[in-house]
N, C-alpha and C positions, 0 to 999 in steps of 0.2 A: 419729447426728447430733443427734437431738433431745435428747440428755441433754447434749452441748455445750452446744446453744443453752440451756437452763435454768442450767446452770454459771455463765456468762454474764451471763444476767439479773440471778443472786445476785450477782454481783461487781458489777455496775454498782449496785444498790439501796442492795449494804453500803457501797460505797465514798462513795457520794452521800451518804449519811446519819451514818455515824457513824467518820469519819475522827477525829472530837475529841468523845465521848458526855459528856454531862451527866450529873452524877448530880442524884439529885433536888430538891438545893437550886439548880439551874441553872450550878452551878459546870462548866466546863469540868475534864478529863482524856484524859490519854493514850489514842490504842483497844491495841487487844489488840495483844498479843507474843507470838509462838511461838517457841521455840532448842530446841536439845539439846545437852545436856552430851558426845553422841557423833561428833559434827559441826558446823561453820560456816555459818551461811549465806554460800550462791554457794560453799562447799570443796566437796571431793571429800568422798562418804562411803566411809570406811574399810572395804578387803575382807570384814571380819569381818561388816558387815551385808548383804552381796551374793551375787548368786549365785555370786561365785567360789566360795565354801565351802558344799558342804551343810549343810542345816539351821539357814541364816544364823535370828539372832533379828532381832527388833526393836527398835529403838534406843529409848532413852527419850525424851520429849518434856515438854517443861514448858511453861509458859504463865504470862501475868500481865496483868490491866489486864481482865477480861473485864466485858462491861455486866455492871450489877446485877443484873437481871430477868432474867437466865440461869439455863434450869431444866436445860439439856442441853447439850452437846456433842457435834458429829459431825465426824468427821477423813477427808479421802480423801486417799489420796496416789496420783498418776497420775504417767504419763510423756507431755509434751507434745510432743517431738519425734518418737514414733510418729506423731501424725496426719500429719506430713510425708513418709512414707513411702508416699503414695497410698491411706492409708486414714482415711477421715474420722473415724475415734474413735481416741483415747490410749489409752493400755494402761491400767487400773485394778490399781495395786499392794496397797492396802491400803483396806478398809474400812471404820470403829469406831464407831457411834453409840451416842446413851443413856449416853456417859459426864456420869457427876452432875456438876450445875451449879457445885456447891460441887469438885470438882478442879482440881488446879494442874498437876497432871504425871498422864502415862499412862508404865507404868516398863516397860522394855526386858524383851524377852526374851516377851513373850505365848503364850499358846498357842496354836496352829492350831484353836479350837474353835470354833460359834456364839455359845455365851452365855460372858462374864468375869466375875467379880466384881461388885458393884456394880450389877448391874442392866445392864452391856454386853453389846452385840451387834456380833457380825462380819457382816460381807456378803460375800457372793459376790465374788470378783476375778476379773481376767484369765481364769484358766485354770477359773474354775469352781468351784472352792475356796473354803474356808475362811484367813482367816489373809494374814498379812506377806507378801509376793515378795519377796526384794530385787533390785534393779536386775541386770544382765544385760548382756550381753555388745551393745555398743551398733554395730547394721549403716552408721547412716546417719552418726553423725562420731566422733572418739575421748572427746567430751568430753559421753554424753549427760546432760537435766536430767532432773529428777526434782520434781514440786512436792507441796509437806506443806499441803494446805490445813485449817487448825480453823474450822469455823464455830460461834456461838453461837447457842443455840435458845431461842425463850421455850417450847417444849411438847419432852416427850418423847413419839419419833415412833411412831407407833401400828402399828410394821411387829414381824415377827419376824424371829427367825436367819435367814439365811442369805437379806436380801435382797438388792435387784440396786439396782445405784449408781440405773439410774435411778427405780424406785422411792423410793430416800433422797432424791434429789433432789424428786421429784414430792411426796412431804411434808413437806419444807422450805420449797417455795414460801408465801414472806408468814411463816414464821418466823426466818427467819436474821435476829439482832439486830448483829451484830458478825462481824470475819473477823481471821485473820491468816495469812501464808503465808510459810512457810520455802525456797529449794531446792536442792539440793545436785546435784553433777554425779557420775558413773560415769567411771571412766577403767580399761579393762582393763589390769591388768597387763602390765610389755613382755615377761613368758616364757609367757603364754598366748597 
C-alpha cells in the first residue's frame, strides 16, 4: 500500500508542475510524450508481447519533449486493475531505471537480466524476477489495462540490480522532473 501511496504523490507533484516545462529562456513547451511503434495508446497490445506466447519480449518505447535537466529515466509498467481484486497493490510488470537522460527510445526485445547497456538496471517484478511480464490472462474483465509509466530524473538513482519498485520509488521522491504515461488493454484470445 505504501508504494501506492508514493506512486501517487509523484503524479500529483508531476502533474502540478510541469504539465507545460520551460526551458531556460522562460519559453513555454510541450511535457513529455510516451508511444510505441508496437501499440496505441488505450489499443490492445498485440499477443506477440503477452503471456499468451512464451518468452513474449518487450515492446519498444520511444519518447520525446523530456525537461532539459534530465539526467535519468525510470519506466514502471504495472497493471492497475489487480488492485481491484481485493488486494491493495497492482501487479508490477516491468521495472527499468538509470536509462541515460540523453535517450529517446528503449528498443524491444530486452533481456531478462539485472544490468542493460548503458548503464540500466532492471528491478525485481511481480513474480520476483528479473525482466518484462507481459500481461496475462485477465480474472476480473475481458479488457484488462496495463499502464507504461516514464518518469524523468534530475539524479541517477543510487540503488542496484535487482531492486524493489518500492525502493525505486522511495529514491525518486523530490527527483521526478517530468512524467508521461502510455496504456494499453489485454484481451485474451476467443480460442484460449
Amino acid at each position: 500500500m505504501a508504494g501506492k501511496l508514493i506512486t501517487t504523490g509523484l503524479v500529483l507533484a508531476i502533474t502540478a508542475g510541469t504539465a507545460f516545462p520551460q526551458d531556460k529562456g522562460g519559453a513555454r513547451r510541450p511535457g513529455m510524450v510516451l508511444s510505441s511503434p508496437d501499440f496505441q495508446d488505450g489499443g490492445i497490445i498485440p499477443d506477440k508481447f503477452t503471456a499468451v506466447v512464451p518468452n513474449q519480449p518487450s515492446p519498444k518505447l520511444e519518447w520525446s519533449n523530456a525537461p532539459m535537466d534530465t539526467v535519468s529515466f525510470a519506466l514502471i509498467v504495472h497493471d492497475p486493475d489487480n488492485a481491484m481484486r481485493r488486494n491493495p497493490e497492482d501487479t508490477l510488470h516491468w521495472l527499468v531505471f538509470n536509462i541515460p537522460g540523453t535517450a529517446r527510445a528503449l528498443e524491444g526485445g530486452q533481456p531478462a537480466t539485472p544490468k542493460l547497456p548503458d548503464g540500466m538496471l532492471q528491478g525485481k517484478n511481480a513474480r520476483g524476477t528479473t525482466g518484462y511480464i507481459g500481461p496475462a490472462n485477465p480474472a476480473i474483465n475481458p479488457y484488462h489495462h496495463y499502464d507504461w509509466e516514464l518518469y524523468a530524473l534530475d539524479i541517477n538513482l543510487p540503488l542496484g540490480p535487482d531492486a524493489t519498485r518500492a525502493e525505486v520509488l522511495k529514491a525518486m521522491e523530490g527527483h521526478a522532473i517530468g512524467k508521461a504515461v502510455i496504456q494499453c488493454r489485454f484481451r485474451m484470445p476467443p480460442d484460449k
